[in-house]
C-alpha positions as CSV (number, residue, x, y, z in Angstrom):
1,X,4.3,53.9,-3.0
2,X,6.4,55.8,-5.8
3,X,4.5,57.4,-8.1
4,X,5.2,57.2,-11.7
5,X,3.3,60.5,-13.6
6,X,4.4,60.6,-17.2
7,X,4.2,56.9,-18.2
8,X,1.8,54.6,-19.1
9,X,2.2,50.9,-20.6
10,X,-0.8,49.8,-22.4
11,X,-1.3,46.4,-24.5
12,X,-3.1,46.7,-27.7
13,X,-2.8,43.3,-28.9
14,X,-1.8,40.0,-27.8
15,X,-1.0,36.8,-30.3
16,X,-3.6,34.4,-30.4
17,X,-3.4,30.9,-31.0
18,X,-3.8,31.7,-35.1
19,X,-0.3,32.6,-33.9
20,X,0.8,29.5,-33.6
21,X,3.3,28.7,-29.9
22,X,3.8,32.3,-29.4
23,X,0.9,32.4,-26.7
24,X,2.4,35.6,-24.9
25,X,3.3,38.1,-27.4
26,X,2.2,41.4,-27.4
27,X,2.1,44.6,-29.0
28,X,2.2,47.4,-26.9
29,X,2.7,51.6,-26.5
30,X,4.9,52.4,-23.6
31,X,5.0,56.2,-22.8
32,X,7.6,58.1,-21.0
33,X,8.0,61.5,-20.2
34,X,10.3,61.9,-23.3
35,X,8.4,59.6,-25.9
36,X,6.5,56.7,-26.4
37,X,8.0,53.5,-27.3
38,X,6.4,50.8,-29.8
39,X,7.0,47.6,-28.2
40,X,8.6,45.2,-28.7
41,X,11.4,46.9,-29.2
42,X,15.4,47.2,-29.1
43,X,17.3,49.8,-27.0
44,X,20.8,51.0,-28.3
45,X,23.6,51.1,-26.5
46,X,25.3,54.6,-25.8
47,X,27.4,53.0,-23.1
48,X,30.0,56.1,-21.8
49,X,26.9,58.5,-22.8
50,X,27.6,58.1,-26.9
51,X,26.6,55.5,-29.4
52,X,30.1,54.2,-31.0
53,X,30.3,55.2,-34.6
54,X,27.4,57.4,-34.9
55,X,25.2,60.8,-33.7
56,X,22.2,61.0,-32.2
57,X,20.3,62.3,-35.3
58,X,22.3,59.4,-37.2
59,X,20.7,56.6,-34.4
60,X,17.2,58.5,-34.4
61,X,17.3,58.5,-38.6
62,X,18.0,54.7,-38.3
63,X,14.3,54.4,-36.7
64,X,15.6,54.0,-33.1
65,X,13.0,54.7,-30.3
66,X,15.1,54.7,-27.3
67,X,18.7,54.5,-26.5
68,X,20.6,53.1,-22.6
69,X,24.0,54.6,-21.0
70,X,25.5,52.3,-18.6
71,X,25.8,54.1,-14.7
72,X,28.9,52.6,-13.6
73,X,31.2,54.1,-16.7
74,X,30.0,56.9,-16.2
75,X,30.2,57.1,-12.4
76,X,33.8,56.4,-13.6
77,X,33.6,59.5,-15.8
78,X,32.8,62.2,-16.0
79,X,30.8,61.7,-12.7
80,X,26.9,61.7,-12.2
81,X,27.3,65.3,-10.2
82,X,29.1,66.6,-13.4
83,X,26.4,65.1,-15.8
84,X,23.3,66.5,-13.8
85,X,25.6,69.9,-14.0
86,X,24.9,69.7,-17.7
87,X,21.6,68.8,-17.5
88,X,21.1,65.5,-17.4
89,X,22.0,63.0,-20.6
90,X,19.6,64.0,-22.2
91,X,20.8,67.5,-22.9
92,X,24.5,66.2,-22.7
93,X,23.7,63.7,-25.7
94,X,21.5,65.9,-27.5
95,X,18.8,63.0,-27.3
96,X,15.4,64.3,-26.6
97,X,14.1,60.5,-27.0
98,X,13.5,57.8,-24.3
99,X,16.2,56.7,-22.6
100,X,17.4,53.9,-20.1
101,X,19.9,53.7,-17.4
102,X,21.2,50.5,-15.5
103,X,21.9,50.0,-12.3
104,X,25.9,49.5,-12.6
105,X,25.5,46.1,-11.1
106,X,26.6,44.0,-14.2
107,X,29.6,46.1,-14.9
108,X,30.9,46.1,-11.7
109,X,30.3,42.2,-11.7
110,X,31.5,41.3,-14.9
111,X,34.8,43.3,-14.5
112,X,35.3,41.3,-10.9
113,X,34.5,38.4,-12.6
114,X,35.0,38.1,-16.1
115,X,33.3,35.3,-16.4
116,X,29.9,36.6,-16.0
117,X,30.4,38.8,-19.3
118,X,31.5,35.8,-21.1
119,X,28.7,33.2,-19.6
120,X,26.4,35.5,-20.3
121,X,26.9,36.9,-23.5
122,X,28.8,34.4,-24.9
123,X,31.7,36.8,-25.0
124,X,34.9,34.6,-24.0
125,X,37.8,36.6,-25.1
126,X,41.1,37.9,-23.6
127,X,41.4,38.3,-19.8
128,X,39.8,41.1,-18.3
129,X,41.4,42.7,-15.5
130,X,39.5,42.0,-12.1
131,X,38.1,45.2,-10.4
132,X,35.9,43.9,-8.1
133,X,37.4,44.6,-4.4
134,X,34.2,42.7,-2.6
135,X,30.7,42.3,-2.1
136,X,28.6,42.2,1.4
137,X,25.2,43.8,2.9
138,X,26.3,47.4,2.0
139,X,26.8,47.1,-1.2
140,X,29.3,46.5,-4.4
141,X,33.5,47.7,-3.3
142,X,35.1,48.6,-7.3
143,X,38.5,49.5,-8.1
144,X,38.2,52.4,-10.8
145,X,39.8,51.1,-14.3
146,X,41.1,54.8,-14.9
147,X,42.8,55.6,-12.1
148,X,42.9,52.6,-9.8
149,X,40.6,54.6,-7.2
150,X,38.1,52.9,-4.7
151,X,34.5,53.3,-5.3
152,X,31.6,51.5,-3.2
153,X,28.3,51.4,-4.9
154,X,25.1,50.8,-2.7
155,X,21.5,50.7,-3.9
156,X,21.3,54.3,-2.5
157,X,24.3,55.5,-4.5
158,X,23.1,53.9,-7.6
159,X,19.5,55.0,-7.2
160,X,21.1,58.7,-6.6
161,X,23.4,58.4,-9.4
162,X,20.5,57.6,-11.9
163,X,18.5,60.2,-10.4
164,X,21.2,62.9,-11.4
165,X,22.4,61.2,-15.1
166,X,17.9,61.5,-15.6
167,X,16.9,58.8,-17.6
168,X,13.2,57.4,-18.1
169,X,13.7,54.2,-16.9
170,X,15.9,53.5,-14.5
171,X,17.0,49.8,-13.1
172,X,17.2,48.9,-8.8
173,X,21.3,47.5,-7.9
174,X,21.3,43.7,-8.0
175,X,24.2,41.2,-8.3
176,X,24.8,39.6,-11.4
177,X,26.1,35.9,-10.7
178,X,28.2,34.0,-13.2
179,X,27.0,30.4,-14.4
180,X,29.7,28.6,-13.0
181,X,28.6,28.7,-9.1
182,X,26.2,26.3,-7.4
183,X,22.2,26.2,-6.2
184,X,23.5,27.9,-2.8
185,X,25.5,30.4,-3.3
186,X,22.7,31.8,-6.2
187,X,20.1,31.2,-3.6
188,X,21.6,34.0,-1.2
189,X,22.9,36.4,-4.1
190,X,19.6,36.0,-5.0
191,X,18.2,37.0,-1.2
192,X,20.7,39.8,-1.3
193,X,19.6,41.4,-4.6
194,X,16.1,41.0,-3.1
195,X,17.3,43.0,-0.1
196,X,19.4,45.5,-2.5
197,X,16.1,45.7,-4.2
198,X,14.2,47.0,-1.7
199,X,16.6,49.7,-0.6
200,X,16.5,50.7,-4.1
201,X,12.6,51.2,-4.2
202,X,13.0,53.1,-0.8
203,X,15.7,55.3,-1.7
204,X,14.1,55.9,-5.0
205,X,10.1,56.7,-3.2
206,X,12.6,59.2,-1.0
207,X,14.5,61.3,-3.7
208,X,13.2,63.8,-6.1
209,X,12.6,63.4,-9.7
210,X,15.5,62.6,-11.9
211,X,17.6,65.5,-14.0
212,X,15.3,65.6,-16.8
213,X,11.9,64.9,-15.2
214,X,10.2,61.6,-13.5
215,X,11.6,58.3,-14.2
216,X,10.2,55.1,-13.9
217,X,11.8,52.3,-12.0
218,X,12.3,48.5,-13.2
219,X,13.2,45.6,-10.8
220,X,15.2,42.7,-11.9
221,X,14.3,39.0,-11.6
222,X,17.0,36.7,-10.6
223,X,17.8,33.2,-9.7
224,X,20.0,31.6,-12.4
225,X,19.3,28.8,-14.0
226,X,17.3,27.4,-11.3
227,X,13.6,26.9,-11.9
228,X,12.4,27.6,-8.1
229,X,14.8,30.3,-7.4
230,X,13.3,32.2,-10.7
231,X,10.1,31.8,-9.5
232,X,11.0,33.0,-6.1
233,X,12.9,36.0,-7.5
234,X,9.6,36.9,-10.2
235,X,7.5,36.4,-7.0
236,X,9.1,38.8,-5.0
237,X,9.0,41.2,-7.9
238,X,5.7,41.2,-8.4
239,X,5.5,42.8,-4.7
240,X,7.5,45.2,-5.4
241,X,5.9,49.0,-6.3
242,X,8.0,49.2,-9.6
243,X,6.4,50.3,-13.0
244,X,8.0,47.6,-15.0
245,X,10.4,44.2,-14.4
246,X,13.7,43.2,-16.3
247,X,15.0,39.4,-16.4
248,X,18.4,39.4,-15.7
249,X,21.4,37.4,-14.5
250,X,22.5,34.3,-15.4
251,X,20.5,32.7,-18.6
252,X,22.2,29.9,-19.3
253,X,25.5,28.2,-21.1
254,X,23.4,27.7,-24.3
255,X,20.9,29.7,-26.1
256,X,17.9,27.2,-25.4
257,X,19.0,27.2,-22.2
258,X,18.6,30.8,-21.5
259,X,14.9,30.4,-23.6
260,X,13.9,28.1,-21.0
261,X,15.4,30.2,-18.1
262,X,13.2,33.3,-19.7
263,X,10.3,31.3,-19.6
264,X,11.0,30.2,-15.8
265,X,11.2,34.1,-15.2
266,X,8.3,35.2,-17.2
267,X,5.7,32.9,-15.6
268,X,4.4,34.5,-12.5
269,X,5.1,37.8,-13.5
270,X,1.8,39.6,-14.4
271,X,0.7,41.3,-17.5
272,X,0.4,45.1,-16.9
273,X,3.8,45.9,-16.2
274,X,6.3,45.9,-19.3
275,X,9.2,43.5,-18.8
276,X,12.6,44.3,-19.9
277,X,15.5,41.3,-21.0
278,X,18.8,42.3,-20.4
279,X,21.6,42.4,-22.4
280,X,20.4,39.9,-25.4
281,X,19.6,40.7,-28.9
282,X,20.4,38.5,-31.5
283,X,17.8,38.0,-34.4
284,X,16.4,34.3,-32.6
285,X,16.8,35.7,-29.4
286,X,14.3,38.5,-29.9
287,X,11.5,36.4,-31.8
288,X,12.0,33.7,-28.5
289,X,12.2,36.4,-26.4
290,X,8.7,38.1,-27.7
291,X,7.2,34.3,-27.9
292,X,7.5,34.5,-24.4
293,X,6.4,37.8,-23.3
294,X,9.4,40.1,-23.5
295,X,9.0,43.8,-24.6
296,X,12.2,45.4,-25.0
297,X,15.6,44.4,-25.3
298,X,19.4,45.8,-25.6
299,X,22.7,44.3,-26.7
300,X,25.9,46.1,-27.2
301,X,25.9,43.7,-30.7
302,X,24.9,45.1,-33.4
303,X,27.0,48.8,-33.0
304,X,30.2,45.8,-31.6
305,X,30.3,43.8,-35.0
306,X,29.8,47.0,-37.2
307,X,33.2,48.1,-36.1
308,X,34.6,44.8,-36.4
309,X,33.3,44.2,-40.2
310,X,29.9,42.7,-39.2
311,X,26.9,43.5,-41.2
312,X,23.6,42.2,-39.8
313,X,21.5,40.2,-42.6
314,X,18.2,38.1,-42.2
315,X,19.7,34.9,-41.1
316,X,17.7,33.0,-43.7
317,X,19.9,34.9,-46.5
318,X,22.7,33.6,-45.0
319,X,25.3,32.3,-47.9
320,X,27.0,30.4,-45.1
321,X,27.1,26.8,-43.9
322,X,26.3,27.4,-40.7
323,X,23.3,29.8,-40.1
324,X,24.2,33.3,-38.9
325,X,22.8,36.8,-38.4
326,X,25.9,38.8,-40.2
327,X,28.5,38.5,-42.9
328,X,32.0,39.6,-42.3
329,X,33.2,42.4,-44.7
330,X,37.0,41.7,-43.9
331,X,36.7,38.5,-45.8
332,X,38.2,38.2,-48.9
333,X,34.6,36.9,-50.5
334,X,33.6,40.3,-50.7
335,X,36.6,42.2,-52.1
336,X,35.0,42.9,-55.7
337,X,31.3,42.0,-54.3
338,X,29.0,45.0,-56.2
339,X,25.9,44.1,-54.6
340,X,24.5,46.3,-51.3
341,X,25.7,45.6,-48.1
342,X,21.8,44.3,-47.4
343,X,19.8,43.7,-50.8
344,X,16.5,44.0,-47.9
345,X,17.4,47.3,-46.4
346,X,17.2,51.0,-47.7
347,X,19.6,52.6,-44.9
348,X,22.1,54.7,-46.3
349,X,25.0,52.1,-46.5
350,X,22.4,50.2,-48.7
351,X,21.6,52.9,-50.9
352,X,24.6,54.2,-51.6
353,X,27.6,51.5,-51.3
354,X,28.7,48.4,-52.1
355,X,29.8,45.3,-49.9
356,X,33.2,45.6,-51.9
357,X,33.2,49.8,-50.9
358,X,32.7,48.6,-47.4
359,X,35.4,45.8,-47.7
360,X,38.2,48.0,-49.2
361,X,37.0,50.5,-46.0
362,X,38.1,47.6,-43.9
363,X,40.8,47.0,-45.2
364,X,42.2,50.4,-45.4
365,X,41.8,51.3,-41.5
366,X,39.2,53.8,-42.8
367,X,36.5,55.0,-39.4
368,X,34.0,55.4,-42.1
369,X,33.5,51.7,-42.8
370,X,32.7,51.4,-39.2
371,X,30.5,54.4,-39.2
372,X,28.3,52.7,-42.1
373,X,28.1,49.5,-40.9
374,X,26.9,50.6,-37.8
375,X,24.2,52.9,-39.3
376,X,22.9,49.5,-41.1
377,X,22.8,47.8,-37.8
378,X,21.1,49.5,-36.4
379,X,18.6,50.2,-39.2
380,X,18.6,46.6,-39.3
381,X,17.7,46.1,-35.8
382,X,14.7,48.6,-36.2
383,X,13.6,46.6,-39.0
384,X,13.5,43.8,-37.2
385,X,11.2,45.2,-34.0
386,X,9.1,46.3,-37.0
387,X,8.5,43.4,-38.2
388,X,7.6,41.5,-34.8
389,X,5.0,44.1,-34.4
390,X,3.4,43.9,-37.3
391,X,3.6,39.8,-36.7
392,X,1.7,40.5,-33.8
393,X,-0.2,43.1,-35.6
394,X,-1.4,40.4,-38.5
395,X,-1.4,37.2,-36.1
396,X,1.5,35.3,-38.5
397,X,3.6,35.4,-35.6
398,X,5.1,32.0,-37.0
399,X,5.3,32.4,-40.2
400,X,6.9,35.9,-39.6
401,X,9.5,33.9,-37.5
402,X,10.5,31.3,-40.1
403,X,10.6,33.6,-43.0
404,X,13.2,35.6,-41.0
405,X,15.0,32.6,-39.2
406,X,15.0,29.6,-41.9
């Protein structure tokens, strides 16, 4: 059995029916060796060991509790050997907070098949190029987007690799299928990840402590959209020695879809382990996600849209038609605009410039539009976690949800 010293996960409150449906949220304090995280909460992405647009005291300022880098890019570069070299990310970044790694699994998958990053996320832009060489027992065959060279990741290797880069948490290899592909072959992607799974909490019980200290280990749930199959998956998570779950995979071609396919996941998973959704933020998804039992979340969204113009707002301010979560700065609505960039939010964009500023930024190729915009994101994003805990806090979990949403 691994042993996890250095973290704890402890519910102080759950929602009660004053709440209204949101029977399974919960406030909660989960510790690591570097920090302890209010939950529910939203993790950052630094995905090549940096957070795009802005510093670690600049992301820690913004109210941020905890921060991911992504295994495969930087298996890519500089190398996991080269990172432990330097002390682990911690002491690379200059990030003394909590800090999670993933596996490398959806990388490598969503660069093989690009559809998987645009199912999932809703992402469907340009072509990618296909990396993926092949999947069997062993493990994940990757051709390297920097040099063309030929990398095989295992649940060993990626187990070792996050042992060396030494982040808190820390995520077991699975494959990540894209919506497209049928009951069967999800049923035995699903049996492999299992298998994949299980080498990971082996090699994982084997090796020492990470870089920077102990980490604790998450499994993932699969199974797609497939009611059984999720079940299954949560099933054989729950017998698994990990200190917390993540719900991953395929959610869905819709977002109700994927709220359903949470709620598949969440069912038979217990209640003292803190449960992870990956790769999905937006301002509904988190007060679904929560609804349903979810404790933390990341997205790559909120630093993405800064540095294409995109300023997060309370989607029940929304001066659009159709309901959204951020205005567009590069639109010419906003070119002699004098109001803040959020009349809600007292980050330093907010303070100190206008929507117009921020526009003429834009406009002008200037990095320092991007650079603001991401600091309100992010700001925004804490904001957000803040107030879904103190929804829980207060029991007004609906109200809470409907004066943010509309």
């Amino acid at each position: 059995m691994p042993a996890y010293p250095g973290f704890s996960f402890v519910i102080e409150r759950r929602a009660t029916a004053a709440s209204g449906w949101a029977n399974r949220a919960r406030l909660g304090r989960l510790t690591t060796p570097h920090g302890v995280i209010e939950t529910p909460a939203f993790i950052f992405c630094a995905t090549k060991a940096a957070v795009k647009a802005a510093t670690p005291d600049q992301v820690k300022a913004a109210g941020s509790q905890i921060i991911l880098a992504n295994t495969y890019h930087l298996i890519i570069q500089p190398g996991p050997e080269a990172v432990a070299r330097l002390g682990g990310l911690h002491r690379m970044m200059a990030w003394d907070g909590p800090m999670l790694t993933d596996s490398g699994g959806f990388q490598i998958f969503s660069l093989g098949h690009g559809s998987v990053a645009e199912e999932i996320k809703g992402n469907r832009g340009a072509e990618r190029p296909r990396t993926l060489v092949g999947i069997d027992e062993q493990g994940a065959t990757f051709r390297s987007y920097l040099d063309g060279s030929i990398h095989t990741l295992t649940p060993e290797g990626s187990i070792q690799a996050q042992r060396q880069l030494g982040a808190d948490i820390i995520l077991v290899l699975d494959e990540c299928t894209p919506y497209h592909v049928d009951r069967d072959y999800t049923a035995r992607s699903m049996a492999l990840s299992h298998r994949w799974a299980a080498r990971s909490v082996a090699e994982f019980t084997r090796a020492e402590s990470g870089s920077a200290g102990p980490q604790g280990l998450y499994g993932i749930v699969q199974g797609g959209v497939y009611d059984d199959l999720r079940r299954e998956s949560a099933q054989f998570a729950l017998s698994q020695p990990t200190f917390g779950h993540a719900v991953g995979g395929c959610l869905g071609g819709s977002p109700d879809e994927m709220y359903d396919v949470v709620g598949m996941a969440m069912g038979p998973l217990d209640d003292d382990r803190p449960v992870h959704l990956l790769g999905i933020g937006g301002v509904r998804d988190v007060w679904e996600g929560v609804a349903k039992g979810i404790d933390t979340f990341d997205c790559v969204s909120p630093t993405r849209i800064a540095r294409h113009g995109g300023a997060l707002i309370r989607p029940a301010l929304s001066e659009q038609t159709r309901v959204r979560d951020h205005i567009n700065l590069r639109n010419a609505r906003f070119r002699e605009d004098a109001g803040p960039v959020d009349s809600e939010c007292d980050c330093y964009a907010c303070a100190n410039f206008t929507r117009a500023y921020l526009h003429h930024l834009l406009k002008a190729g200037e990095i320092l539009a991007m650079q603001l915009l991401t600091i309100h994101n992010i700001a925004f994003m804490n904001r957000l976690m803040a107030a879904v805990r103190d929804a829980i806090r207060t029991d007004d979990f609906a109200a809470a949800q409907r004066h943010w949403l509309g």
